[in-house]
C-alpha positions in Angstrom: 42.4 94.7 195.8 45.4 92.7 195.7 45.7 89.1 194.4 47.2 86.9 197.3 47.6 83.3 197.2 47.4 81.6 200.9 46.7 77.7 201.4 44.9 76.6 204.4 43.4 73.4 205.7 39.9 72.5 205.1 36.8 73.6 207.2 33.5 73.2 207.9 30.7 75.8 207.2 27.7 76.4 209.7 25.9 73.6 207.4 28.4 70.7 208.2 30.1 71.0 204.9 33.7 71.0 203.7 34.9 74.6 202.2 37.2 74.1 199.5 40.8 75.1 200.7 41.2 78.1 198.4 38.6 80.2 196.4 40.1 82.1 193.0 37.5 84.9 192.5 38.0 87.8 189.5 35.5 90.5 189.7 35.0 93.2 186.9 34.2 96.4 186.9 34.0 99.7 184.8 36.0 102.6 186.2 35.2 104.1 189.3 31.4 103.9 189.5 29.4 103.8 193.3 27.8 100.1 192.1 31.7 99.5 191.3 33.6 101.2 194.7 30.0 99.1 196.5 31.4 95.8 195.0 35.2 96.5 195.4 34.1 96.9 199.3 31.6 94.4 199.2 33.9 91.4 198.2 37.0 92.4 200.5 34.6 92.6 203.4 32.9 88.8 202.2 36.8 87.9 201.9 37.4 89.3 205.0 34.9 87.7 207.2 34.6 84.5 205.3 37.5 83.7 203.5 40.4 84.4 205.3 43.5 83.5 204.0 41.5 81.1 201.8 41.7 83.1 198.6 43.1 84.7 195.7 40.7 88.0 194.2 41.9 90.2 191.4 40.0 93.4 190.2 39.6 93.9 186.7 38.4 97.6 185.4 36.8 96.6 181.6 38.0 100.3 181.3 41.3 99.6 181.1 41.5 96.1 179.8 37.9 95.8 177.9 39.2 92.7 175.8 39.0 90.6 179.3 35.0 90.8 179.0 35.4 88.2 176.2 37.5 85.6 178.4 34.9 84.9 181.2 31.6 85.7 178.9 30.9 89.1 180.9 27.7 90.3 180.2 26.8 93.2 182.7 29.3 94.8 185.3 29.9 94.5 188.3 30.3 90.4 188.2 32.3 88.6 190.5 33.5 85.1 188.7 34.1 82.0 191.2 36.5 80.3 189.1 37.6 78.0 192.1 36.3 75.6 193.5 34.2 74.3 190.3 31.8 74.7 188.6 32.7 78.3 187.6 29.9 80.2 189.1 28.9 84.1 188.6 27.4 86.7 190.3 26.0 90.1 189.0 25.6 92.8 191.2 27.1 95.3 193.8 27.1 91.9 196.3 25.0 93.8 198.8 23.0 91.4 199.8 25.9 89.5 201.5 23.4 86.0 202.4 22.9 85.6 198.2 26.6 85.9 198.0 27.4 83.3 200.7 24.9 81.1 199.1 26.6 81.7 195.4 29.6 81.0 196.7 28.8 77.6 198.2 29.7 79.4 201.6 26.0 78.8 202.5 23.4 76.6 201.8 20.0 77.6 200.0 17.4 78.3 202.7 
């Protein structure tokens, strides 16, 4: 996934609430695993659908580049880091369950 910087105009979620203008998310990985290929695919589909044009993503492989754990306090992989809008928010997992990533990503409210 490639890192892309687009500004757009505020909107409104389902719930009535301004969306930030643009979301800065980093998710890391380790190599070419399924839970890592699952959450590669997982985030460009949440981008996708919910984020269009309205973000910047990078993929890091902790393979690669293991000293970049350290910078954002990675604990377990795969972990998608909201760096933007703040508070820096994180989420462990595959992102699967796409309504507890909405929710993370202030994209939806808590039921």
């Amino acid at each position: 996934m490639k890192a892309t910087t687009v500004k757009a105009t505020t909107v409104k979620a389902a719930h009535g609430k301004a969306i930030p203008d643009n979301y800065v998310l980093r998710l890391y990985i380790a190599g070419q695993t399924p839970k890592s290929l699952a959450a590669i695919t997982n985030l460009k589909r949440i981008c996708d659908e919910h984020l269009a044009g309205r973000h910047q993503s990078e993929v890091i492989d902790l393979l690669q580049n293991p000293q970049l754990a350290r910078k954002d306090q990675i604990l377990a992989i795969p972990t998608l880091v909201r760096l933007q809008p703040l508070p820096v928010h994180k989420i462990i997992g595959d992102l699967s369950d796409t309504e507890r990533a909405l929710i993370a990503l202030g994209l939806r409210e808590r039921p």
